[in-house]
Chimera marker file (.cmm) of the C-alpha trace (Angstrom):
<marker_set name="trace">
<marker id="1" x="-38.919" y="38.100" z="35.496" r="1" g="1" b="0" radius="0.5"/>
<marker id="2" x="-37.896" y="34.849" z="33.336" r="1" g="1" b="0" radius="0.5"/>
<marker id="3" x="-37.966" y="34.204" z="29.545" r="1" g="1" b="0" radius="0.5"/>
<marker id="4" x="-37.612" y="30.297" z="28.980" r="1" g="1" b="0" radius="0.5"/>
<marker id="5" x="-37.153" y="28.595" z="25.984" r="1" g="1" b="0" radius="0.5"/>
<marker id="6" x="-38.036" y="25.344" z="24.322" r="1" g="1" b="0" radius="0.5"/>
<marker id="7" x="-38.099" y="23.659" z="21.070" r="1" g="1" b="0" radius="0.5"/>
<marker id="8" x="-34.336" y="23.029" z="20.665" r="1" g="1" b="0" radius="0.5"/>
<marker id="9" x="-32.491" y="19.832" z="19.136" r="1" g="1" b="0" radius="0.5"/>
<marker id="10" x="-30.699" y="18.187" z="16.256" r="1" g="1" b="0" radius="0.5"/>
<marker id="11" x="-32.325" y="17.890" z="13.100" r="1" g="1" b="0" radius="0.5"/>
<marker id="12" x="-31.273" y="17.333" z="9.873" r="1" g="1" b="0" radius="0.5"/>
<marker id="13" x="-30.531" y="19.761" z="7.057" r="1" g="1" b="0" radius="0.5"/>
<marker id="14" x="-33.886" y="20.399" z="5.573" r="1" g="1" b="0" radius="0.5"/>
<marker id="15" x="-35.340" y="19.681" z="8.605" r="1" g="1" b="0" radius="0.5"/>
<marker id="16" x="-37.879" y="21.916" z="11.030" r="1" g="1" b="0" radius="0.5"/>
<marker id="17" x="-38.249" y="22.862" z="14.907" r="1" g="1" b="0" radius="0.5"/>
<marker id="18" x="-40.329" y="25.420" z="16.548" r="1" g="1" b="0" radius="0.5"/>
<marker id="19" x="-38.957" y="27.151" z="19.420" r="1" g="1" b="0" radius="0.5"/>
<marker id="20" x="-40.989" y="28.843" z="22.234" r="1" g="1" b="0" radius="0.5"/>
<marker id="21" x="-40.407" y="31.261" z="24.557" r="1" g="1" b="0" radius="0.5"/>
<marker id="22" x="-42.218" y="31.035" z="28.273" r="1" g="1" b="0" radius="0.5"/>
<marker id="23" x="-42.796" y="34.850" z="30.000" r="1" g="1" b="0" radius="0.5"/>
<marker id="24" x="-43.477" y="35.896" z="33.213" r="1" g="1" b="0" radius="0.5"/>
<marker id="25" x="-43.238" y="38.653" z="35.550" r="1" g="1" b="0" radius="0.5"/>
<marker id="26" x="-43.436" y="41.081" z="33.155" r="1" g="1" b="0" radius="0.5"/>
<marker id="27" x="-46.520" y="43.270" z="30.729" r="1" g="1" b="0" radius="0.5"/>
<marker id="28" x="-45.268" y="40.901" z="28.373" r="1" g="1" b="0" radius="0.5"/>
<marker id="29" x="-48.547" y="42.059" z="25.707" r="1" g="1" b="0" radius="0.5"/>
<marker id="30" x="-47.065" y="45.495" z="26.137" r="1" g="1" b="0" radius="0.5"/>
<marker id="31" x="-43.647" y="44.160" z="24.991" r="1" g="1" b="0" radius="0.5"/>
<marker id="32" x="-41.837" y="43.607" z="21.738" r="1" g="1" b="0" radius="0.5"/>
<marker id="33" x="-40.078" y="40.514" z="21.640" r="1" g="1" b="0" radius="0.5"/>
<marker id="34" x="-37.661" y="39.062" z="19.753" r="1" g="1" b="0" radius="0.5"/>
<marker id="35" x="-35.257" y="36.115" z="18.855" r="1" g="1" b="0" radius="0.5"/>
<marker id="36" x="-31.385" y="36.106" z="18.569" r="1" g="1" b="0" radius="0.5"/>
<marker id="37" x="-29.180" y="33.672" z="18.198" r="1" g="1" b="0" radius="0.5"/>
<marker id="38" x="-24.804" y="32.722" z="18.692" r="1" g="1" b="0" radius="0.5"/>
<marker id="39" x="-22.717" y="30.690" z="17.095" r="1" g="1" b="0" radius="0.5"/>
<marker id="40" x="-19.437" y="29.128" z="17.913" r="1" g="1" b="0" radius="0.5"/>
<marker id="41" x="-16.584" y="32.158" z="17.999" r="1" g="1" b="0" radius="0.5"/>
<marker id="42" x="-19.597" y="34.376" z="16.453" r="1" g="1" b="0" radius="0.5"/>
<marker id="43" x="-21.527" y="37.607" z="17.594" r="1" g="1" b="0" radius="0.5"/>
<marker id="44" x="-24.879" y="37.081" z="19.227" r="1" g="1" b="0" radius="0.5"/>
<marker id="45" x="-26.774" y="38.869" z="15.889" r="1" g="1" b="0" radius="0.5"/>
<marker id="46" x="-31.141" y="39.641" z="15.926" r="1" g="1" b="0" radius="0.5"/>
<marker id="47" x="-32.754" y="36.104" z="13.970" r="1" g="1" b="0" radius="0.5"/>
<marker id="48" x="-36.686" y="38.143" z="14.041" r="1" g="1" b="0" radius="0.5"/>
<marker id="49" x="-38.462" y="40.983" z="15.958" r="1" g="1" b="0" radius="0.5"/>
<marker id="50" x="-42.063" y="41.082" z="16.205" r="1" g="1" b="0" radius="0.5"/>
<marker id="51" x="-43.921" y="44.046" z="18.206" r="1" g="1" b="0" radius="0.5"/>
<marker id="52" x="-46.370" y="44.317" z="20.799" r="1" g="1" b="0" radius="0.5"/>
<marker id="53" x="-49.120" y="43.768" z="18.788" r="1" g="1" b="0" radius="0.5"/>
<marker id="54" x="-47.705" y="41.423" z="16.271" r="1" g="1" b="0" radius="0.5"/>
<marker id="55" x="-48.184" y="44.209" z="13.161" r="1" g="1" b="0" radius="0.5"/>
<marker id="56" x="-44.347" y="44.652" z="12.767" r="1" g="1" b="0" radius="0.5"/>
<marker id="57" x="-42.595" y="41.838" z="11.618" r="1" g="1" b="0" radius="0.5"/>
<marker id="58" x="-39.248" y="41.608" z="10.898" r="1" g="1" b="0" radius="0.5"/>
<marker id="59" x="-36.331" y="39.232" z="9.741" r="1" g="1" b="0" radius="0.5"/>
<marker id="60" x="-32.339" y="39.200" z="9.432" r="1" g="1" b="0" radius="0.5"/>
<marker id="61" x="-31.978" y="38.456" z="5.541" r="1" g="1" b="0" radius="0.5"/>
<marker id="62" x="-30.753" y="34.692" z="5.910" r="1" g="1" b="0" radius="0.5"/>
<marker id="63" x="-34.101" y="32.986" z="7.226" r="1" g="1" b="0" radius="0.5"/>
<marker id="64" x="-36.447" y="35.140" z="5.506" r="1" g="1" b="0" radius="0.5"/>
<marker id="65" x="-39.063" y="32.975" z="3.756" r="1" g="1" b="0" radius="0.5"/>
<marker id="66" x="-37.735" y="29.896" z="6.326" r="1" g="1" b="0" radius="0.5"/>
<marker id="67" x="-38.535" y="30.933" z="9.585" r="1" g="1" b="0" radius="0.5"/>
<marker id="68" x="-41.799" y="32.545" z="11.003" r="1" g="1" b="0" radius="0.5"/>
<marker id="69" x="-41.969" y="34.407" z="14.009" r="1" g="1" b="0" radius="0.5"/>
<marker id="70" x="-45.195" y="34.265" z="15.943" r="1" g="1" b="0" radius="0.5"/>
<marker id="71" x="-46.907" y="35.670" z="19.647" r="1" g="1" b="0" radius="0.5"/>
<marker id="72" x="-49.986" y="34.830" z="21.433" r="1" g="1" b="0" radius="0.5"/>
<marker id="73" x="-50.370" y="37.612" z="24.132" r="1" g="1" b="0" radius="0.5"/>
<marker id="74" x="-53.106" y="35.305" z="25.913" r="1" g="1" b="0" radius="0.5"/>
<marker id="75" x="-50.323" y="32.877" z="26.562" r="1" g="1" b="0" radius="0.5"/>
<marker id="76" x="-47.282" y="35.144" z="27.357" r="1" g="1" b="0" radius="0.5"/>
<marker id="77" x="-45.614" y="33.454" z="24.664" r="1" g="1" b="0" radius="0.5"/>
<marker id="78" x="-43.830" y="34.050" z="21.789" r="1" g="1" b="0" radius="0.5"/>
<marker id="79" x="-42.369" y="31.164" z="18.919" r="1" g="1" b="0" radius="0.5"/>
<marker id="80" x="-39.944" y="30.696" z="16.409" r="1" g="1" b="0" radius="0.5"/>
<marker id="81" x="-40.896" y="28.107" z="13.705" r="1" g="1" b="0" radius="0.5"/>
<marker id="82" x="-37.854" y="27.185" z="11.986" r="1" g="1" b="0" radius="0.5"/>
<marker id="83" x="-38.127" y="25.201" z="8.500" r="1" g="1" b="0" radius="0.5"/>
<marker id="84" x="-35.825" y="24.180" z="5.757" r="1" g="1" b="0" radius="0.5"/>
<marker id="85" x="-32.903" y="24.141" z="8.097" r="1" g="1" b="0" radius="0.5"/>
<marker id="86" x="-29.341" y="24.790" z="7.455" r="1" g="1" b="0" radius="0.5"/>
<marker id="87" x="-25.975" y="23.819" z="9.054" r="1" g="1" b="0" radius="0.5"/>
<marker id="88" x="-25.387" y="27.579" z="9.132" r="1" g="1" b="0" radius="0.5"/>
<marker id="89" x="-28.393" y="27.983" z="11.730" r="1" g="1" b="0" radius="0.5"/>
<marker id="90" x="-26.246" y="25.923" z="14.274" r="1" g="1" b="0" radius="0.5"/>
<marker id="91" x="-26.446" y="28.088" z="17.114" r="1" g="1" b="0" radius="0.5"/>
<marker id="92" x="-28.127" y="28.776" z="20.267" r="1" g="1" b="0" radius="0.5"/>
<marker id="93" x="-31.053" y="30.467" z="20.555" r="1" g="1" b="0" radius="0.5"/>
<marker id="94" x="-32.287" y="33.486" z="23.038" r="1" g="1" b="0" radius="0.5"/>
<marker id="95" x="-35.954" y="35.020" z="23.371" r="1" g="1" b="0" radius="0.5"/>
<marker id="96" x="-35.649" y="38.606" z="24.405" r="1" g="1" b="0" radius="0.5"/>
<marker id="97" x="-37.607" y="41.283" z="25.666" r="1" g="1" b="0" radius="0.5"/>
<marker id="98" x="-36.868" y="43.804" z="23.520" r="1" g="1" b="0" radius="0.5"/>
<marker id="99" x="-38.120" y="47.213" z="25.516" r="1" g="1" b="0" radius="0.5"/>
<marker id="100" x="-36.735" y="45.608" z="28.772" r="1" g="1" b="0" radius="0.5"/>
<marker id="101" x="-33.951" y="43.985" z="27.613" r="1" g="1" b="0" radius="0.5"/>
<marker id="102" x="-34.435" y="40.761" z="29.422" r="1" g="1" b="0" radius="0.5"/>
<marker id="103" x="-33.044" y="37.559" z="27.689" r="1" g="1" b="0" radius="0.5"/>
<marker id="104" x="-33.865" y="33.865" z="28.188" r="1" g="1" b="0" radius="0.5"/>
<marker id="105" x="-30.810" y="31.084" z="29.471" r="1" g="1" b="0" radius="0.5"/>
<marker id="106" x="-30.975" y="30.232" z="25.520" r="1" g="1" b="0" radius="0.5"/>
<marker id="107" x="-31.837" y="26.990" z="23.599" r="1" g="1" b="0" radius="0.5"/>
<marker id="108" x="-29.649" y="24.684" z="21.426" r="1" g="1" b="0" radius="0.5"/>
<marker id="109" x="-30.487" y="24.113" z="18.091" r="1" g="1" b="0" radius="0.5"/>
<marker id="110" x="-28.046" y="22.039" z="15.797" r="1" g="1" b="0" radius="0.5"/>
<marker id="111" x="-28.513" y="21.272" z="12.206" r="1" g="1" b="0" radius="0.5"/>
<marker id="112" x="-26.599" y="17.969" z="10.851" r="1" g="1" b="0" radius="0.5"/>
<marker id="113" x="-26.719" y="15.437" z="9.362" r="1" g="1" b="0" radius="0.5"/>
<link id1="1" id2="2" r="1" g="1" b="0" radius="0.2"/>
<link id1="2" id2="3" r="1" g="1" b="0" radius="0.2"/>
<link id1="3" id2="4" r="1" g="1" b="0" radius="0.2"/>
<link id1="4" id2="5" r="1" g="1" b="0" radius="0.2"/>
<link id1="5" id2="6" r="1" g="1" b="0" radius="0.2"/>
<link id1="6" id2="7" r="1" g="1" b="0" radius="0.2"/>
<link id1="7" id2="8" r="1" g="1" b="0" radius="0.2"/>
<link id1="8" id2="9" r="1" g="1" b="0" radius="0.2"/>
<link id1="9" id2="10" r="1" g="1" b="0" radius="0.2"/>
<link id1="10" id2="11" r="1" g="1" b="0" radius="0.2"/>
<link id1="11" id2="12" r="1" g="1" b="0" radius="0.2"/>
<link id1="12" id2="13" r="1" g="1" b="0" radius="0.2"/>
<link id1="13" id2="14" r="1" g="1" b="0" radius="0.2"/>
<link id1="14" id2="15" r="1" g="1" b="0" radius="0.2"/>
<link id1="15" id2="16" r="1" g="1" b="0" radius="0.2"/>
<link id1="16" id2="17" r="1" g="1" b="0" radius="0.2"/>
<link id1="17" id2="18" r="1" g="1" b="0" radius="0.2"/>
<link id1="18" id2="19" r="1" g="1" b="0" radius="0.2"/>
<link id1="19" id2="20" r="1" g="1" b="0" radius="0.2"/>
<link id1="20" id2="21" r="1" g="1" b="0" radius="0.2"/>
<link id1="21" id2="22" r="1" g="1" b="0" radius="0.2"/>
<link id1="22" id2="23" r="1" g="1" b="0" radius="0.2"/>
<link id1="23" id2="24" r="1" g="1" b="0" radius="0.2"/>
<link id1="24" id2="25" r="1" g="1" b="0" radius="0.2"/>
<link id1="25" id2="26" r="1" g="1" b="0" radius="0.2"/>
<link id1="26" id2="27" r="1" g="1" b="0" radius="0.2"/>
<link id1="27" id2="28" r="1" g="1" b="0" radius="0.2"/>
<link id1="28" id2="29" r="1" g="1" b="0" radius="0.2"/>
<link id1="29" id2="30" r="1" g="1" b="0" radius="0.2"/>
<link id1="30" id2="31" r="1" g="1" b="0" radius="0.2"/>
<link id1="31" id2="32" r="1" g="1" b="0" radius="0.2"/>
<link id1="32" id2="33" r="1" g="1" b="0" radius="0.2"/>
<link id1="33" id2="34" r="1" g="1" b="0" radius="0.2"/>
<link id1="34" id2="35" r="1" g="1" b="0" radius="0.2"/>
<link id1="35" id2="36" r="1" g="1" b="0" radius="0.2"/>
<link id1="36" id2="37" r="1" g="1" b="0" radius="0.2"/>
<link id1="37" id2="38" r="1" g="1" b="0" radius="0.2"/>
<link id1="38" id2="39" r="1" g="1" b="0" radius="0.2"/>
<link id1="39" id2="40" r="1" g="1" b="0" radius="0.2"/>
<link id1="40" id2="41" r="1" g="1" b="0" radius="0.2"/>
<link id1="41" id2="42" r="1" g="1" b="0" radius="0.2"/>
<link id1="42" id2="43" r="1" g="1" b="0" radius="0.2"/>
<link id1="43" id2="44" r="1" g="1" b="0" radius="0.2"/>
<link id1="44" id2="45" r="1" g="1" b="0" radius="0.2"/>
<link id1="45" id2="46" r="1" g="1" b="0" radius="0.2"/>
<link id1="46" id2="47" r="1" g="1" b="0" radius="0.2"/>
<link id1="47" id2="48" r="1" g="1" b="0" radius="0.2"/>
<link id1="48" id2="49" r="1" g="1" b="0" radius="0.2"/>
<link id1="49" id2="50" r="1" g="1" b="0" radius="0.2"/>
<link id1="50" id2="51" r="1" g="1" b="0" radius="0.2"/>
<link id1="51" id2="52" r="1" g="1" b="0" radius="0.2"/>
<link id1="52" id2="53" r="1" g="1" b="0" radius="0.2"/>
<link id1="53" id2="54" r="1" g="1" b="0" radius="0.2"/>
<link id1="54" id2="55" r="1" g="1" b="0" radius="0.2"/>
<link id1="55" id2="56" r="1" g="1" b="0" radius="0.2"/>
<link id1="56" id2="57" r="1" g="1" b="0" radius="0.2"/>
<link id1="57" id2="58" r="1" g="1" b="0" radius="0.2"/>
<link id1="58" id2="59" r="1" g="1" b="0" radius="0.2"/>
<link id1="59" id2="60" r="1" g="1" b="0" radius="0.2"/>
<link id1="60" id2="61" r="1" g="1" b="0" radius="0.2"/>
<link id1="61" id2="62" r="1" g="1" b="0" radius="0.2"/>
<link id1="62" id2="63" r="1" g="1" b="0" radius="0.2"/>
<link id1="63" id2="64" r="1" g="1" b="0" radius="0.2"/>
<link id1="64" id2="65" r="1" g="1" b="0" radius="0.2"/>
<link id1="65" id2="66" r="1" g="1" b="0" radius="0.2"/>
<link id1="66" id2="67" r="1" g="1" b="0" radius="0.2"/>
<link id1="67" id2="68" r="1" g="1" b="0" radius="0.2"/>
<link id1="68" id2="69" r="1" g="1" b="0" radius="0.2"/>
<link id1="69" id2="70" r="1" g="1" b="0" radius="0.2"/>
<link id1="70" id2="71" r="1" g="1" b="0" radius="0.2"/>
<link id1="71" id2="72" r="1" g="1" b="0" radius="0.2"/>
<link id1="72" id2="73" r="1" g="1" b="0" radius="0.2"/>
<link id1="73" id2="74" r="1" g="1" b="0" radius="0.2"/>
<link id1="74" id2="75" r="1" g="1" b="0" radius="0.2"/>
<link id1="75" id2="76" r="1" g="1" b="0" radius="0.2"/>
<link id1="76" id2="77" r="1" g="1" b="0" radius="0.2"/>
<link id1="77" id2="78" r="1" g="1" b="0" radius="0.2"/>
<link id1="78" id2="79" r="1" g="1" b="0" radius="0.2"/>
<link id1="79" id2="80" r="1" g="1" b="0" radius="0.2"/>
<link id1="80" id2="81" r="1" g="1" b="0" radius="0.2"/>
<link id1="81" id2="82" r="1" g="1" b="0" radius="0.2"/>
<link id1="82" id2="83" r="1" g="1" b="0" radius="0.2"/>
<link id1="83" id2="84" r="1" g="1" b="0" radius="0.2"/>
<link id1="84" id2="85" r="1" g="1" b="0" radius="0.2"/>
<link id1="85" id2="86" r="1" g="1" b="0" radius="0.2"/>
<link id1="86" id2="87" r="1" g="1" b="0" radius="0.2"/>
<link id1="87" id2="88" r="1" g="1" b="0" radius="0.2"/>
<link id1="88" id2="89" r="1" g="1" b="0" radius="0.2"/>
<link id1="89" id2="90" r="1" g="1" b="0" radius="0.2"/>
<link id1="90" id2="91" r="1" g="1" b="0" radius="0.2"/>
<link id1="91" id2="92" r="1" g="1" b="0" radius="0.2"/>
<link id1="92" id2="93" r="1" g="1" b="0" radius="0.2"/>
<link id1="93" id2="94" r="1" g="1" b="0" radius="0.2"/>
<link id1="94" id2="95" r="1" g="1" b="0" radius="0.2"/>
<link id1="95" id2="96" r="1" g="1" b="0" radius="0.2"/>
<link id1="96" id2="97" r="1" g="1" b="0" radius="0.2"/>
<link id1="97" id2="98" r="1" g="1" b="0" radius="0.2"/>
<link id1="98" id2="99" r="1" g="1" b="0" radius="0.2"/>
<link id1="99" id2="100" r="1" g="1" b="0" radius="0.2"/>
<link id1="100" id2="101" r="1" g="1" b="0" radius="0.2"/>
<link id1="101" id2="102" r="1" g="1" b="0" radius="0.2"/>
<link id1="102" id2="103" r="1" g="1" b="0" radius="0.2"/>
<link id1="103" id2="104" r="1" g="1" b="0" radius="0.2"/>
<link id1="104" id2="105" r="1" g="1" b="0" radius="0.2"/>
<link id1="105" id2="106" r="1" g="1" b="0" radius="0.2"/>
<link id1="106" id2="107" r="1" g="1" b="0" radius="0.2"/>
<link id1="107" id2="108" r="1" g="1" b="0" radius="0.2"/>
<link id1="108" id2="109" r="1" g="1" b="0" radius="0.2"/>
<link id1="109" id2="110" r="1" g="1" b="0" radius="0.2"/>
<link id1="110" id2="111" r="1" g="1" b="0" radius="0.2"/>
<link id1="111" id2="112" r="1" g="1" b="0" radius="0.2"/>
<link id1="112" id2="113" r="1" g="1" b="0" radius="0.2"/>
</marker_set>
């Protein structure tokens, strides 16, 4: 089983990055998946959930209308587009699979100027 993710980097405040996550080895269509992130001397807290399908959608209050969550089943794969970013999303970033509770090695993503 592996998640891997991509996508991470420094960007500027305002700025955007899309982060993808890589399955394998796993029923990933029959999966819901989601992102999470950590900050510095912070709790690991749930960024966006999407299931199986992709019909339920959700998002932790501070990136709603920012950030998209997104799957393609074909491609085992699920993304994070990230725009208008904020110092505040500092942090890395972890795909997981929600029903299995597998997690990815995570993916930097810092916002500054």
């Amino acid at each position: 089983v592996q998640l891997v993710e991509s996508g991470g980097g420094l960007v500027q405040p305002g700025g955007s990055l899309r982060l993808s996550c890589a399955a394998s080895g796993f029923a990933f269509r029959l999966n819901d998946m989601s992102w999470h992130r950590q900050a510095p001397g912070k709790e690991r807290e749930l960024v966006a959930f999407i299931s199986s399908g992709g019909v339920i959608i959700n998002y932790t209050d501070s990136v709603k209308g920012r950030f998209t969550i997104s799957r393609v089943n074909a491609k085992n794969s699920v993304y994070l587009q990230m725009n208008s970013l904020k110092p505040e999303d500092t942090a890395v970033y972890y795909c997981r699979a929600a029903n299995l509770d597998y997690w990815g090695q995570g993916t930097q993503v810092t916002v500054s100027s």
